[in-house]
C-alpha positions, 0 to 999 in steps of 0.5 A: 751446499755449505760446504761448497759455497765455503770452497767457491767464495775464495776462488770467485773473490781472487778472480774478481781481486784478479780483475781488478789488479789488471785494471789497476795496473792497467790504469796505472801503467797509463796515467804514468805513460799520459805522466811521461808524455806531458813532462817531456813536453816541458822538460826536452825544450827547457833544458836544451835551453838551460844547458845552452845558457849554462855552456855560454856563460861558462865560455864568456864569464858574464854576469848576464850570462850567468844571470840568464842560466841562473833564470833557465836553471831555476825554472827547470828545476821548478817543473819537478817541484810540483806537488801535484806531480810528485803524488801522482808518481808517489801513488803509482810507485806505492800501488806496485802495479807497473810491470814493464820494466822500461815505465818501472825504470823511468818511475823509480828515476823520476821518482828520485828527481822529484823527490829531490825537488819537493821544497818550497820554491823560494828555498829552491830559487835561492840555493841556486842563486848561491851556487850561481854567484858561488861559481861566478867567484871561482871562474872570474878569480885569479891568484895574485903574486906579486902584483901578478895576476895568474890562471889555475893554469899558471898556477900549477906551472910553477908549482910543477916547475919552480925550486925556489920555496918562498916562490911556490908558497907565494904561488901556493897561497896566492891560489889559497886565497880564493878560500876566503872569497867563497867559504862563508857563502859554502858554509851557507849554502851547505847550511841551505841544502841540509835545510831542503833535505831535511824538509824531504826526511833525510838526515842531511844533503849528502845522505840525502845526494847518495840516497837520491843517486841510488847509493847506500851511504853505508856501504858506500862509507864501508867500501872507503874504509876498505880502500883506505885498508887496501891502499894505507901501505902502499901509499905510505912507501910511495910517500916516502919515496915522493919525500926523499925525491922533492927533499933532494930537488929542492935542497931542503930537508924531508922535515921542511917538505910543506904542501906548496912542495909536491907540485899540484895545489891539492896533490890530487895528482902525482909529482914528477919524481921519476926520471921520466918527463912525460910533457915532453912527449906532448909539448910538440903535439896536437892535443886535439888530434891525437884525441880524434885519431884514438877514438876514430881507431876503435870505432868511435867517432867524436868529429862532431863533438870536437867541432861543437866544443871549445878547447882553448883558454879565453879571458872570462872562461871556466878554467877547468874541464867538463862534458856536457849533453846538450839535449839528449838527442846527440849535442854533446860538448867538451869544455877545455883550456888545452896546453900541450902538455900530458895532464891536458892529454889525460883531460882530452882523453878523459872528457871525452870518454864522458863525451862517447858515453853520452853520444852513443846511448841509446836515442830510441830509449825514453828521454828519462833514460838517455843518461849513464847508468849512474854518474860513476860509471861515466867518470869510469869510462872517462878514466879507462881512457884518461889513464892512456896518456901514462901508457907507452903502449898508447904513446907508441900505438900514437906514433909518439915514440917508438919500439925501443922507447917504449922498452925504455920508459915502460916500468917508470910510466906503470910506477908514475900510473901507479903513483897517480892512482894512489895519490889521488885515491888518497886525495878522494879519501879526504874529499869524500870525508870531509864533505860527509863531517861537514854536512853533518856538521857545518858548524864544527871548526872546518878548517881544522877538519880540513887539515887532520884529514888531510894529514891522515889521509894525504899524510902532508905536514900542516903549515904552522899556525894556519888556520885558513878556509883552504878546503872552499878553494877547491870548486867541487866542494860548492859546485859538484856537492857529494859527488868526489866519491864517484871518482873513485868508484869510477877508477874501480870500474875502469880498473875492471872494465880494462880487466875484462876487454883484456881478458876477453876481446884482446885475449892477453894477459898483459892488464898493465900496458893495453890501449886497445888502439883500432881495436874496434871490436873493444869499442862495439863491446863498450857500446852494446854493453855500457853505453847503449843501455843508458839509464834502463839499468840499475848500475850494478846490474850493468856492470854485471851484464857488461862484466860478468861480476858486480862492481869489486875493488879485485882488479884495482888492487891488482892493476895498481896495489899489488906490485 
């Protein structure tokens, strides 16, 4: 009998342990769906409500719109404060007892914005009242020269236009001089986010903002170090050639060649140095309509987001560009200031690329997941379709200019597409540096880290004796934290995106001069493959489904390195 009851008593424990795992799970399983329920309960309402508030301070520029947004932003940030909350979710992720992959997807992403969240509530209400105030500065300010008060957009129209170098310096620093409005109150703020993730057991906010986005701060610095390797060369001998072209424009020396000098405030963007003027090709059209006509061709429809957005300049508006998802369920806006020119073209085009991401996830899906896979892969598809305006493909598939244009300009708008690519990766560089040192370090003299980075990466002459905040004029910096690397990850995934639909829908080997116009099939593909799928997916795991292959630097190198 001893031996038998030796043999028994392991088997009748795992059946019972087996029994109470179902249980277990089963308990779990429901606590986390009674979870659900109850924070969509509070959260669908509040954040329709926020973002509304959000959306008409960024149209009026008010104090008490800000103030309401403010108000709104604060208590939805504060549902996912809650202790009580977080160490149920905490209890059910460390039991390991959730097997659907649906609830197991929304706990690891609820999970994550609770994590983010576990502060003291007034620790909480004033870094969102700093950034509040923060961005108030940056949308009500205006560069003054001489006397003169001027837009970002006036801005940027002489920097692009002007020769006269004492003009542009006055116009370049006239903008630098937001610098000085905001950067004590960054430096504070940044000071105020390290303290809350540090109090959640991260190193610092941007450890903590890639950690919480599902990204490896390592692997992340590790794909930069090899892009910088990848795209060092080639951008040096585009640098020589913007060089020699500005010296001659502007009758100075390539030794006199100072950042006022290459045509944007940050030369996030590309000069105009080759013989081909791609303004002039919008300068009489309809933005707007030429957007709606693209994406209705490849069965995407933006009616409705284009009658619910606002696209022209108005006194108080944010200057700038975004897309936003009102409430999940289909309310999306675009935010622009349109001139009929090719950079408001990319923006149309690239905002809403955000725009048919958002619209076309998903509705069955869990709110919790009726987001983008991961930031990144909505700025791809908003830079898969942003890259178009450059293409003489899309221009003559547009009516805007006809066959034998299209021969004529086709290898000077690849060489501008190129030049844009490595210049603003080259920008990206800096960016994502910069914040990751000043995070670690807010203390350290900024300005200077500023401009060493600059010259590294960007390789643009310091000006003499300048010891200025000019890295707080730039808004993504106070407003859209650790965030500028996304943009270059999204260039790659465009990059293998337009790889594959070339590849496997279009059927070409031409990965250069594709704009995939009433090509509904390529549209469907990015629906089923991309946006459908939402937030269900880890974003690897989506490209690899969408692709074939997980997210490489491949086709990036051979669209835009590899002549």
């Amino acid at each position: 009998m001893k031996p038998k009851s030796i043999i028994l008593l392991p088997l009748i424990s795992l059946a019972l342990l087996a029994g109470g795992c179902g249980n277990k799970s089963e308990k779990m399983e429901k606590a986390l769906k009674t979870f659900i329920a109850n924070w969509e309960a509070k959260v669908k309402p509040l954040q329709k409500e926020a973002y509304i508030a959000y959306w008409n301070a960024s149209l009026s520029g008010k104090d008490e719109d800000y103030t309401r947004s403010e108000q709104l932003q604060l208590q939805l940030n504060s549902i996912y404060t809650s202790k009580e909350d977080f160490a149920l979710l905490k209890k059910i992720k460390e039991s390991n007892s959730i097997s659907d992959s649906l609830l197991k997807r929304q706990l690891d992403v609820l999970y994550n914005q609770y994590l983010g969240n576990q502060i003291d509530t007034a620790l909480l209400a004033r870094k969102i009242k700093m950034e509040v105030e923060i961005e108030k500065k940056y949308s009500n300010f205006r560069a003054e020269v001489d006397s003169t008060l001027l837009s970002d957009n006036d801005v940027e129209d002489i920097l692009k236009t002007s020769t006269n170098s004492k003009e542009l310096r006055a116009a370049w620093e006239g903008h630098k001089k937001l610098g000085t409005v905001v950067s004590a109150d960054i430096i504070e703020l940044v000071k105020v986010r390290n303290q809350i993730a540090k109090q959640l057991g991260f190193k610092n906010f941007h450890a903590m903002s890639l950690e919480l986005s599902e990204q490896n701060p390592e692997e992340i610095s590790t794909l930069f170090d090899e892009l910088d390797n990848l795209t060092r060369d080639a951008f040096a001998g585009l640098k020589d050639e913007i060089d020699t072209y500005l010296a001659s424009r502007l009758s100075i020396t390539k030794d006199k060649l100072m950042p006022w000098h290459y045509q944007n405030r940050f030369f996030q963007e590309a000069p105009a140095i080759y013989s081909i003027d791609l303004d002039k090709y919008y300068k009489d059209q309809n933005i707007e309509q030429l957007t709606t006509d693209y994406y209705t061709s490849i069965g995407l429809d933006i009616k409705d987001m284009i009658a619910n957005s606002d696209l022209y300049e108005k006194p108080g508006k944010n200057q700038h560009a975004y897309c936003i998802d009102i409430d999940n369920e289909g309310d999306v806006r675009v935010l622009c200031n349109i001139k009929p020119n090719y950079n408001w073209m990319n923006t149309m085009m690239h905002e809403f690329g955000h725009g048919v991401y958002d619209k076309y996830i998903d509705r069955n899906l869990p709110f919790s997941l009726r987001n983008p896979s991961h930031t990144f892969t909505t700025e791809a598809i908003a830079m898969l379709f942003g890259r178009m305006g450059a293409n003489p493909q899309w221009m003559t598939d547009m009516n805007l200019i006809d066959s034998s244009e299209k021969v004529r300009i086709a290898e000077k708008s690849y060489k501008v597409l190129r030049l844009e690519q490595l210049t603003f990766s080259r920008w990206a560089q800096v960016m994502y540096r910069f914040e990751k040192a000043m995070y670690e370090n807010p203390d350290q003299d900024l300005n200077k880290l500023w401009w060493d980075l600059v010259e590294k990466y960007q390789m643009l002459k310091r000006p003499e004796g300048r010891n200025e905040p000019d890295w707080a004029s730039k808004i993504h910096i106070a407003t859209f934290p650790c965030y500028y690397h996304n943009y270059l990850l999204g260039e790659l995934l465009a990059s293998q995106l337009n790889h594959y639909i070339t590849a496997n829908i279009v059927k070409s080997e031409d990965f250069r001069y594709q704009s995939f116009f009433g090509n509904q099939e390529a549209g469907r593909y990015l629906v089923d493959k991309v946006f459908i799928p939402g937030a269900s997916l880890y974003w690897n795991d989506m490209i690899e489904k969408a692709t074939g292959e997980k997210l490489t630097a491949r086709y990036y190198a051979d669209q835009f390195v590899n002549e």
